[in-house]
C-alpha positions as CSV (number, residue, x, y, z in Angstrom):
1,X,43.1,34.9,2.2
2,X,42.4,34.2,-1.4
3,X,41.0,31.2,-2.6
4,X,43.1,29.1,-5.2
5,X,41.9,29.8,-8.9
6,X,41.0,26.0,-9.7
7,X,38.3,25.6,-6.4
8,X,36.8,28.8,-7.4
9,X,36.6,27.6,-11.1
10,X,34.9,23.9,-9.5
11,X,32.8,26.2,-7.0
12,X,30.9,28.2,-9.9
13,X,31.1,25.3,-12.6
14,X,28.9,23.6,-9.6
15,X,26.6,26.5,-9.2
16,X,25.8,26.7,-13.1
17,X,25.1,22.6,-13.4
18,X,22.7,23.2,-10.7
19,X,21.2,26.7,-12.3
20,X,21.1,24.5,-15.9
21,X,19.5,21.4,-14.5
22,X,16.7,23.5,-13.5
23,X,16.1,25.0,-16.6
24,X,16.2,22.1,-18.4
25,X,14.2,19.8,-16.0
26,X,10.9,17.7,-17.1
27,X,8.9,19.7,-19.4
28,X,5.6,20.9,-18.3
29,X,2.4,18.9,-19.9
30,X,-0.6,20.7,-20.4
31,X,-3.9,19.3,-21.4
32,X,-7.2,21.0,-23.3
33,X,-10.1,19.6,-20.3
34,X,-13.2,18.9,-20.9
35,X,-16.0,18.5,-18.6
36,X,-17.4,15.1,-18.2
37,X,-20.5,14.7,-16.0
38,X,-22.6,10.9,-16.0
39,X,-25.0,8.8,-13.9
40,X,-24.6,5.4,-12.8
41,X,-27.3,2.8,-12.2
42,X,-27.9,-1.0,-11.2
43,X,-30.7,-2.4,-12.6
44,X,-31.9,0.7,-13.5
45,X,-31.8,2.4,-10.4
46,X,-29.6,5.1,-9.5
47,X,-26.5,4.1,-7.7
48,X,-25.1,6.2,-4.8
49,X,-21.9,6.6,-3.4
50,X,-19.9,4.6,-5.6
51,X,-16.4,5.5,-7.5
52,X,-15.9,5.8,-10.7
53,X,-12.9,6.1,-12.6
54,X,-11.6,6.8,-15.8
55,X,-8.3,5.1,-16.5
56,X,-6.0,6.3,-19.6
57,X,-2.0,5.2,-19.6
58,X,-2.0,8.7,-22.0
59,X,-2.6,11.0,-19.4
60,X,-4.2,11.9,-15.4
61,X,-6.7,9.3,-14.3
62,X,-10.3,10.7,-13.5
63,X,-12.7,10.4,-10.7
64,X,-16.1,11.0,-9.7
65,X,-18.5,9.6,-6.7
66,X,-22.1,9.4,-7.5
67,X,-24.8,11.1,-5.5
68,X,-28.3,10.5,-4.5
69,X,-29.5,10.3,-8.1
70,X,-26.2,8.2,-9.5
71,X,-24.5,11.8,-11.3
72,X,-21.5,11.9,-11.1
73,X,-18.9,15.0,-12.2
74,X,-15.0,13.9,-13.2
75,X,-12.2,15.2,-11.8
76,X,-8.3,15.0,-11.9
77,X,-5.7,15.4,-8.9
78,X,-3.6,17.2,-11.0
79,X,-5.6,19.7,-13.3
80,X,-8.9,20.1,-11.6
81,X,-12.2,19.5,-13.3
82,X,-12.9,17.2,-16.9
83,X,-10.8,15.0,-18.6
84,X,-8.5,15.7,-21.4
85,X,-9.7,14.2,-25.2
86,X,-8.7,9.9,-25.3
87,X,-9.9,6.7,-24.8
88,X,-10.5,5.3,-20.8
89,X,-11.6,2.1,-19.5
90,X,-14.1,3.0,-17.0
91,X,-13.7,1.5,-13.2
92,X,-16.9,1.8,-10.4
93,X,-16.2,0.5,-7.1
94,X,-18.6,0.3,-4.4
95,X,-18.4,0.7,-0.4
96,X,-20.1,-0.1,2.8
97,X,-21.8,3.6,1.6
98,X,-22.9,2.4,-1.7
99,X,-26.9,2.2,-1.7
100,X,-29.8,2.0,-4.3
101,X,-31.4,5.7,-4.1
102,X,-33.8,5.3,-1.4
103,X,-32.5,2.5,0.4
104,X,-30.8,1.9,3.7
105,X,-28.9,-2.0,2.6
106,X,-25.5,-1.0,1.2
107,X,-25.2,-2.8,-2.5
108,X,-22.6,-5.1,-3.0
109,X,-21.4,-4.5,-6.6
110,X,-19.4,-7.6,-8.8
111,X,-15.9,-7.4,-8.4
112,X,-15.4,-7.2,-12.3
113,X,-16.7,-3.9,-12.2
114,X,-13.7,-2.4,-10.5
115,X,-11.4,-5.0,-12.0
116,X,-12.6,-5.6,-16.0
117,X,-14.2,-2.2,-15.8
118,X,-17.8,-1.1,-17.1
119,X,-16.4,-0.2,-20.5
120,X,-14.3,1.8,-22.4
121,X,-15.3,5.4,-23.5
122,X,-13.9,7.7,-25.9
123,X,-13.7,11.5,-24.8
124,X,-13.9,14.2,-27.4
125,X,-14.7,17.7,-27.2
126,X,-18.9,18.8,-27.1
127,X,-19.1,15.1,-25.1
128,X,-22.9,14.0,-23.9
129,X,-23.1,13.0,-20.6
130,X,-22.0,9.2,-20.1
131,X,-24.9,6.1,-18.8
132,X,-23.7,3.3,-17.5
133,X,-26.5,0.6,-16.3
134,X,-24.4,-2.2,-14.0
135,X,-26.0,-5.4,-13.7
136,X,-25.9,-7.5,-10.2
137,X,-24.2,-10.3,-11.8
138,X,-22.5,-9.1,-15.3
139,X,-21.9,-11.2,-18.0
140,X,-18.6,-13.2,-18.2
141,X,-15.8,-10.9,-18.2
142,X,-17.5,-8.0,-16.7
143,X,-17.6,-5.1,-19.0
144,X,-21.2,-4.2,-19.5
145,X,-20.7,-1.8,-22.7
146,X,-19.4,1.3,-23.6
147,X,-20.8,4.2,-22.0
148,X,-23.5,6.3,-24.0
């Protein structure tokens, strides 16, 4: 039995929507990363086991946990390791794992740090590795600084 002319016409008008709206989906962003790499201390000591993040509305967020000597490496979910050129305000949050180097008392670290941030940074090719020196109770407002 042979279909009528009109459902055949809808049936492959149907199929080639579906084919175009593929083609012509979201286009794909790409991004140039560069590797970003840090420490973080308090007081002057080096802070382990806490978060840091590099927020951007531009493009993918960043992240990094410190280790035993407060270095830290930055990461994105979606295009693996660095951060692409911009400006980021700069988010550590601590844990129940968060300790001075050395030390078995976790560190509780001011709630402006992963609220105000640390600072804002600027990320351009060739960048130096980033410092930033929390304070146990930072100044009004909580930003401590641009990293350097």
């Amino acid at each position: 039995m042979l279909e009528h002319p009109s459902i055949l016409r809808l049936s492959l008008l149907i199929a080639l929507a579906s084919v175009m709206a593929g083609c012509f989906g979201p286009p794909t962003v790409t991004y140039t990363m560069i590797p970003i790499e840090g420490t973080v201390t308090l007081e002057g000591e080096p802070l382990a086991n806490a978060d840091v993040m590099f927020d951007s509305p531009d493009g993918p967020r960043g992240f990094g946990t410190t280790d035993e000597s407060g270095r830290f490496t930055v990461i994105t979910r979606q295009y693996g390791a660095g951060l692409p050129a911009g400006t980021y305000r700069v988010l550590v949050t601590g844990s129940e794992k968060t300790r001075i180097r050395g030390s078995a008392k976790p560190v509780l670290l001011a709630p402006a740090y992963r609220e105000s941030g640390v600072g804002r940074v600027t990320i351009a090719a060739g960048a130096a590795p980033l410092s930033f020196d929390l304070k146990a109770k930072p100044a009004a407002g909580g930003a401590a600084g641009d990293g350097a």
